[in-house]
C-alpha positions as CSV (number, residue, x, y, z in Angstrom):
1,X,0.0,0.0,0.0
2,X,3.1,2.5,0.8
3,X,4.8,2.0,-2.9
4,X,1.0,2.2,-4.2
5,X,0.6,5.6,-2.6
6,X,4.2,6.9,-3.1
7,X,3.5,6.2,-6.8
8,X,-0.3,8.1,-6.9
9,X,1.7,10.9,-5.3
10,X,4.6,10.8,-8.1
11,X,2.3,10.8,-10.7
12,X,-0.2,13.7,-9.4
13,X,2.8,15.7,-8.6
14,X,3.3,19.1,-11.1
15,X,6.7,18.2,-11.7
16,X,6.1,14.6,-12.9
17,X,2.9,15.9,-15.5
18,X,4.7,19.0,-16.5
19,X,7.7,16.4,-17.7
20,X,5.2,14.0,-19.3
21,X,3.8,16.8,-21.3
22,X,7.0,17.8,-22.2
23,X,8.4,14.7,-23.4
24,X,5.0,14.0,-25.4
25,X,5.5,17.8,-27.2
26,X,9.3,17.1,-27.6
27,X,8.9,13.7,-29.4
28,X,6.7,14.6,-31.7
29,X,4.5,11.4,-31.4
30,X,2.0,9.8,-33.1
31,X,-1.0,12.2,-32.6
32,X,-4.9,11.2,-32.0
33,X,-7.8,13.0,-33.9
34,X,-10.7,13.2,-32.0
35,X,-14.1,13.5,-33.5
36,X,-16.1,15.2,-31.6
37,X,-20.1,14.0,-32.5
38,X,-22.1,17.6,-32.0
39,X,-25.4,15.9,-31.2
40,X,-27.2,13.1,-30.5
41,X,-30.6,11.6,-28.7
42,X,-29.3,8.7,-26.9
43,X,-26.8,8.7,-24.0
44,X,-23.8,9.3,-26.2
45,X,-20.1,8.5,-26.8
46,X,-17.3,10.1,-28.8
47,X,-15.0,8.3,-31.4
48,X,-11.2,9.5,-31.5
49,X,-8.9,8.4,-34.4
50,X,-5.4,7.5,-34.1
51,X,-3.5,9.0,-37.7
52,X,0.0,7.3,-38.7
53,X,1.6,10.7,-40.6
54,X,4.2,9.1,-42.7
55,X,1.9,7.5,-45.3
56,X,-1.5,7.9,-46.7
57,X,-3.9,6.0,-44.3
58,X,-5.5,2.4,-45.5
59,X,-8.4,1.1,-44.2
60,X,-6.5,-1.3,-42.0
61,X,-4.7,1.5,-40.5
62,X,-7.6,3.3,-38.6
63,X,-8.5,1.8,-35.4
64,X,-11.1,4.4,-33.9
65,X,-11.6,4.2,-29.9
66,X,-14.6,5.4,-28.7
67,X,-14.5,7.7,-25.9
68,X,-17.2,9.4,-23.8
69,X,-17.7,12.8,-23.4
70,X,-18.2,14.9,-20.0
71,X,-21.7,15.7,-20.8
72,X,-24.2,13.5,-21.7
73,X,-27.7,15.4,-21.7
74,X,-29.5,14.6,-24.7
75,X,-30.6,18.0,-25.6
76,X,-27.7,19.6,-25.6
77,X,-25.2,20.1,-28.5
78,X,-21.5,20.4,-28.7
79,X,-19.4,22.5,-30.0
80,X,-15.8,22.7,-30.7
81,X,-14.4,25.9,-29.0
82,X,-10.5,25.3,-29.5
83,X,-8.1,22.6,-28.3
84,X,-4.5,23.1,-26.8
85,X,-1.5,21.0,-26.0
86,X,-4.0,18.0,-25.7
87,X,-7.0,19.7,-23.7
88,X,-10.0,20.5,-25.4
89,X,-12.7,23.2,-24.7
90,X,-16.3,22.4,-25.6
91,X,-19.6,24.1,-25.3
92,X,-22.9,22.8,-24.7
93,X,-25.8,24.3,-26.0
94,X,-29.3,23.4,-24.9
95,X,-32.0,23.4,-28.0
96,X,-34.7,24.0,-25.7
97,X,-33.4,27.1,-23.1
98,X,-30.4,28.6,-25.0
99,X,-28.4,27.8,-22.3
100,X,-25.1,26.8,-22.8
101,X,-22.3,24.7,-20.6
102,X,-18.3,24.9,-20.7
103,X,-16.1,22.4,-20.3
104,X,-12.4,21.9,-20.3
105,X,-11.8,17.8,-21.2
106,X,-8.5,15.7,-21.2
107,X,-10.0,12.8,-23.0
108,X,-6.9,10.8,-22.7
109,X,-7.2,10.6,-18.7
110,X,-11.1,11.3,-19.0
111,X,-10.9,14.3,-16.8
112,X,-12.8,17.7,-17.1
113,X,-13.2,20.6,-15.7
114,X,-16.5,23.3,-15.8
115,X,-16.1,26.4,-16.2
116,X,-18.0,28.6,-14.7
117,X,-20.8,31.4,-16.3
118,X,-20.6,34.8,-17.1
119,X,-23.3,37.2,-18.0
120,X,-23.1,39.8,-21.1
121,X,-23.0,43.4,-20.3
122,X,-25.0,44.8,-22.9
123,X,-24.0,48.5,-24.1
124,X,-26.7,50.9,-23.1
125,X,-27.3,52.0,-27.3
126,X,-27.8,48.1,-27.7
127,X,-30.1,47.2,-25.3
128,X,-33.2,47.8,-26.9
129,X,-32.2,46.2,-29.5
130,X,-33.7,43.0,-29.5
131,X,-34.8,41.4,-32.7
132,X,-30.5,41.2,-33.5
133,X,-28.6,39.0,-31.9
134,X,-24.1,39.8,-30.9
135,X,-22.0,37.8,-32.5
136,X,-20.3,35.6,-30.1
137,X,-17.0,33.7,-30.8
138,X,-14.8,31.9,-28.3
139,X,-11.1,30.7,-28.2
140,X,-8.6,28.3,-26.2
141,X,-5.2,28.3,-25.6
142,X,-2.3,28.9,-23.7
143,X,-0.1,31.5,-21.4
144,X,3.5,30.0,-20.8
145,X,4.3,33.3,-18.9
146,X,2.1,32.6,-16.4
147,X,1.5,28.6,-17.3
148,X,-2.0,29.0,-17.5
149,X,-4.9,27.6,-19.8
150,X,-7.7,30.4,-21.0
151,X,-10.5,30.7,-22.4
152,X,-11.7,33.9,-24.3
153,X,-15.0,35.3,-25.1
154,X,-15.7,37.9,-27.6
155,X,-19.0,39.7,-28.3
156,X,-19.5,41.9,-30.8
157,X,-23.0,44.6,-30.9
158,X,-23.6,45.9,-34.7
159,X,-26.8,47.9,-35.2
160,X,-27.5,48.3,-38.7
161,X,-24.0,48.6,-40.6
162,X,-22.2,50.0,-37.2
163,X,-20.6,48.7,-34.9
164,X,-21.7,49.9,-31.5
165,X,-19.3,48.1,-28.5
166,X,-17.7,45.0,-27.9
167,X,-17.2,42.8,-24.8
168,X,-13.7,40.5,-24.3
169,X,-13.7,38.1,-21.4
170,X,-11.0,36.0,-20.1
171,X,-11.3,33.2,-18.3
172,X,-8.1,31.7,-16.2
173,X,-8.1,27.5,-15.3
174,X,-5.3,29.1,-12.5
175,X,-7.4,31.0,-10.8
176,X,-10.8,29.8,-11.9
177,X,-12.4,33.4,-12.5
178,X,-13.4,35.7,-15.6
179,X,-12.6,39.0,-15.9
180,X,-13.3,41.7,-18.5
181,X,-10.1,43.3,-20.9
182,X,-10.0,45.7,-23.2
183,X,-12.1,45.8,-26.5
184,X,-11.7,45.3,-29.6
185,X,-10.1,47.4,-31.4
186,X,-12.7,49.5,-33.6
187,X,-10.8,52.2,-34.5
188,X,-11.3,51.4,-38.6
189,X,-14.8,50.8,-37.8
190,X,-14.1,46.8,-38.1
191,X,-16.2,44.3,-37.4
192,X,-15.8,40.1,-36.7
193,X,-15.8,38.2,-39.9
194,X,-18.7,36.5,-41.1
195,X,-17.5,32.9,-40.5
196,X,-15.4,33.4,-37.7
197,X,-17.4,31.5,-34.7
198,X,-13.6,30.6,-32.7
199,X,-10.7,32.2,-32.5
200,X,-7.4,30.0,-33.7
201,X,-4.7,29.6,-31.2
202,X,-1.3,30.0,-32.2
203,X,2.5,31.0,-30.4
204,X,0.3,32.5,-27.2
205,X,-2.1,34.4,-28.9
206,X,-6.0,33.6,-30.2
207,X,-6.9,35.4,-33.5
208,X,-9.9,36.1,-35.2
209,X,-10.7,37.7,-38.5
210,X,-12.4,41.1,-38.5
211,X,-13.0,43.6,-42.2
212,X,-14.6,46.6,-42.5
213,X,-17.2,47.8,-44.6
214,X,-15.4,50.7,-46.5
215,X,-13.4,50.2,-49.6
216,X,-10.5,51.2,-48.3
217,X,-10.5,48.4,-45.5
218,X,-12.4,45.8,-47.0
219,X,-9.7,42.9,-47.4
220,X,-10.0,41.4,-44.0
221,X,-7.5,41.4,-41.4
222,X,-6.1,39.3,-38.5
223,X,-6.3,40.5,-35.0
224,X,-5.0,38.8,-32.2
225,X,-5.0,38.4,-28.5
226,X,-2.2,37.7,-26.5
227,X,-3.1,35.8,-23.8
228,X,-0.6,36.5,-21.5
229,X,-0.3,40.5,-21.9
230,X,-3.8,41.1,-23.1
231,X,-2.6,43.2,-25.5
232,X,-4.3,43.5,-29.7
233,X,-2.1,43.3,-32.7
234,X,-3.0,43.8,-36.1
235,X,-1.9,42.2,-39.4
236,X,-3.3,41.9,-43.0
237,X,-4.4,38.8,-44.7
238,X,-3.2,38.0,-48.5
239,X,-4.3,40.3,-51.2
240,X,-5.9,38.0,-52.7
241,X,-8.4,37.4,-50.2
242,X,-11.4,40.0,-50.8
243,X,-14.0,38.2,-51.1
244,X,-14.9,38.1,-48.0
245,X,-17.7,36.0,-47.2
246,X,-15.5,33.1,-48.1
247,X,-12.0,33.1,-46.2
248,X,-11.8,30.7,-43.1
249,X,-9.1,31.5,-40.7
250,X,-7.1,28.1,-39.6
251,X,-3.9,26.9,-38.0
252,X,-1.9,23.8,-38.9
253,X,1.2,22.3,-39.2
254,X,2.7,25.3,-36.6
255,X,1.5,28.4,-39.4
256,X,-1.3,30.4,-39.2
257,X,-3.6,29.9,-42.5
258,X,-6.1,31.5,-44.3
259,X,-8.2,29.3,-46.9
260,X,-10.9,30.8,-49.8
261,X,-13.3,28.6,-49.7
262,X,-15.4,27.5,-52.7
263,X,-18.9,28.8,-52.6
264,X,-21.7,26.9,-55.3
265,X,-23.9,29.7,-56.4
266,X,-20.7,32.0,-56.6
267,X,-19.4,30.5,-60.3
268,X,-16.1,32.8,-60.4
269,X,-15.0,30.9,-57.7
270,X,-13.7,27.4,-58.5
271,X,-11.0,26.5,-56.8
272,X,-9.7,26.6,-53.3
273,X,-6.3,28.0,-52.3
274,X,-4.9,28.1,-48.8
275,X,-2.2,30.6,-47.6
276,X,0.2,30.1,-44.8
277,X,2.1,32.7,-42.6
278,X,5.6,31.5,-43.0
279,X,7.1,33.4,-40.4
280,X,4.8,34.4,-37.9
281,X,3.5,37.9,-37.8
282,X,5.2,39.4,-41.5
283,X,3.4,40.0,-43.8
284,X,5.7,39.6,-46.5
285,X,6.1,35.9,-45.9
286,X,2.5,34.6,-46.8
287,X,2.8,31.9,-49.3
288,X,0.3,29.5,-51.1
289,X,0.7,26.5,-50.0
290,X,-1.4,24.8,-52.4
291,X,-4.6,24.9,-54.9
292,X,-7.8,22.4,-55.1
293,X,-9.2,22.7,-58.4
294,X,-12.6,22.1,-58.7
295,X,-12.6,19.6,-61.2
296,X,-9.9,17.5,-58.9
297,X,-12.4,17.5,-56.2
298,X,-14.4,14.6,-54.4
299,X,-17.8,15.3,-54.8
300,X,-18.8,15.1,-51.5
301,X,-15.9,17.4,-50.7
302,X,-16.7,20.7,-53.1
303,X,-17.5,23.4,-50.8
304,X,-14.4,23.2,-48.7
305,X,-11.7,20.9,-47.4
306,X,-10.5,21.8,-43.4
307,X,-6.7,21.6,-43.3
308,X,-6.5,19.4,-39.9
309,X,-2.4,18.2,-40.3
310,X,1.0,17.4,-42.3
311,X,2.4,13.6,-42.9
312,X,5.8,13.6,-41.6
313,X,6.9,14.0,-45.5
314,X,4.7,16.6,-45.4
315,X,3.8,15.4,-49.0
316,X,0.4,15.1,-48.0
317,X,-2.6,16.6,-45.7
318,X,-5.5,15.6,-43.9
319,X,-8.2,17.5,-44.6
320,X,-12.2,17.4,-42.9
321,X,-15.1,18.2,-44.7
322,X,-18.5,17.1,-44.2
323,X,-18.2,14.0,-42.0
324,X,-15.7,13.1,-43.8
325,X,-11.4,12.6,-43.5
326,X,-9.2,12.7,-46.6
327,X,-5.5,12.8,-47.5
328,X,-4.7,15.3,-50.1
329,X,-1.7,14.8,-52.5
330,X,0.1,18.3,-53.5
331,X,1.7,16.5,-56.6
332,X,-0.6,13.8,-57.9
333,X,-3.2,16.5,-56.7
334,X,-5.3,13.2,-55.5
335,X,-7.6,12.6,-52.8
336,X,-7.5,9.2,-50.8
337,X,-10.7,8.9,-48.1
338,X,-9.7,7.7,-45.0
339,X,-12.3,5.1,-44.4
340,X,-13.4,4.9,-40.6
341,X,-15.9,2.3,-39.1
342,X,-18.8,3.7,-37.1
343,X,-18.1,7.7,-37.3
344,X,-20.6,9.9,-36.6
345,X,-22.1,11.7,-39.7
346,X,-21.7,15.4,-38.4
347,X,-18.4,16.0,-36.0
348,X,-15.7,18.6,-35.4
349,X,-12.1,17.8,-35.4
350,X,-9.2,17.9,-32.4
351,X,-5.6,17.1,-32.1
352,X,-4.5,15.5,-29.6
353,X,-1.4,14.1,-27.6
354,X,-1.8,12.2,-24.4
355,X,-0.9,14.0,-21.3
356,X,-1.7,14.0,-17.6
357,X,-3.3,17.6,-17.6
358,X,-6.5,18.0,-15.3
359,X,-5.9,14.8,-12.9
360,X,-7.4,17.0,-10.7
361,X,-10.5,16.8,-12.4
362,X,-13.8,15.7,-12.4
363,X,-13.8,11.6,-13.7
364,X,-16.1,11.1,-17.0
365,X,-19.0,8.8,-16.2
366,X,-19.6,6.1,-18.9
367,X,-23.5,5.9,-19.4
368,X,-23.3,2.3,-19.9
369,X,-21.0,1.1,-17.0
């Protein structure tokens, strides 16, 4: 019984799980996609994928585990927020009140944490506005100043074509507590992208893209959060990217991305390029990393293809659309589906590397033990 409890305490000690996670990020490992089902009306459980990067995936090579989530409420559905070094923040949105749940899960341990609510403060020229709803976007990621996981809310209050406030909220895992920062930056009259909905973590910092409605700052840019001074920077996407309706801020492979996503009824449009941000932060180093044609498209994946990771050759990417995983060939410029038994039709995608972060937790109940 001693050696049993000297060992609980090595493992639960900070020391021992900050080194774990260190040696997991440091190898490189083999990483685990986890597909995260958004709804369902039966107690429910969640299938995670296990992706060899060296080669193009065969159907023998997929193995899915399936794991269950930290809520299980039938009328609630779940939503993606961000994921970071392995943890991965979720919110649950009842059909039936509007309200909403967030958790904080290590699905490799099965431990979560809630995090607590916070009210909007609605601006006093808004308030009567009722038949509009803000636009509300979240983020996750994390401070290595002060080694601390965070999650960040951002509302945004347009009436008519202006923008009237905005309301950032941070919350801290450290000290489990919100508190309010400053706004967005509105100085250019800009306001949050059409399909932003999260903010992408990347190099301590969440970022979200924001245009304006003038000509003169139409392109859309990127503005980002750092998470451990709280302070906004500012930088432009590619040129190319004006329409703006149909660019999808994304990070993989360690670059910030932006990808122009096909759109059916818009014709002009038939292919889809994504950008990456070579070196973080200049401008001058955006580069196209590659071009789907439309004609060298699945069918079931025209409208557009989520960059999700490199092979190790980095010859090839995985890419999500629709229910659906595919590697994508730069040269052949061919599509392979990655075939795997049981997935549920409509999920979001996480990467993830086993760690020991939240033991402290609260344990996942299985419905069916």
């Amino acid at each position: 019984m001693r050696v049993c409890k000297a060992w609980n305490d090595i493992i639960h000690s900070q020391e021992f799980i900050e080194a774990q996670h260190y040696r997991s990020m440091k190898t490189n490992g083999p990483r685990t996609i986890l597909l995260l089902k958004r709804n369902s009306y039966k107690p429910d459980k969640r299938i995670s994928l296990s992706v060899c990067f060296d080669r193009v995936v065969s159907k023998s090579d997929v193995l899915p585990v399936r794991i269950t989530q930290p809520l299980q409420h039938f009328d609630e559905k779940a939503f993606m927020v961000g994921y970071c070094n392995s943890l991965v923040c979720i919110r649950y949105s009842n059909s039936i009140s509007n309200a909403e749940t967030l958790v904080v899960w290590n699905p490799s341990i099965q431990r979560f944490k809630r995090i607590p609510f916070t009210p909007v403060e609605l601006p006093a020229e808004w308030a009567d506005n009722q038949k509009r709803f803000p636009k509300i976007a979240y983020g996750f990621g994390y401070d290595s100043i002060n080694d601390d996981y965070k999650l960040v809310r951002v509302v945004q209050f347009t009436k008519d074509d202006d923008v009237v406030g905005s309301e950032v909220k941070i919350y801290s895992i450290k000290s489990n507590s919100w508190k309010k920062v400053q706004s967005l930056p509105c100085t250019k009259g800009l306001r949050m992208y059409f399909t932003t909905s999260r903010l992408s973590y990347l190099n301590g910092a969440l970022h979200l893209l924001m245009f304006g409605l003038s000509d003169e700052n139409r392109i859309p840019v990127i503005v980002s959060l750092d998470l451990a001074t709280e302070m906004y920077d500012e930088f432009p996407t590619p040129t190319v990217c004006y329409y703006k309706k149909l660019l999808v801020l994304e990070v993989f492979g360690g670059y910030l991305g932006v990808c122009l996503r096909p759109y059916p009824p818009a014709t002009f449009i038939d292919q889809s390029d994504v950008w990456i941000m070579k070196k973080y932060g200049v401008t001058a180093t955006w580069t196209r990393l590659y071009t789907i044609e439309k004609d060298d498209m699945p069918l079931q994946t025209y409208k557009y293809c989520k960059p999700l990771l490199f092979s190790e050759t980095r010859e090839v990417v995985l890419l999500e659309r629709g229910g659906m995983l595919w590697w994508y060939d730069f040269e052949r410029k061919g599509f392979e589906m990655v075939v795997i038994p049981n997935k549920p039709r409509l999920f979001s995608t996480a990467i993830c590397a086993g760690n020991l972060l939240l033991l402290d937790g609260e344990r996942v109940i299985n419905p069916s033990q």
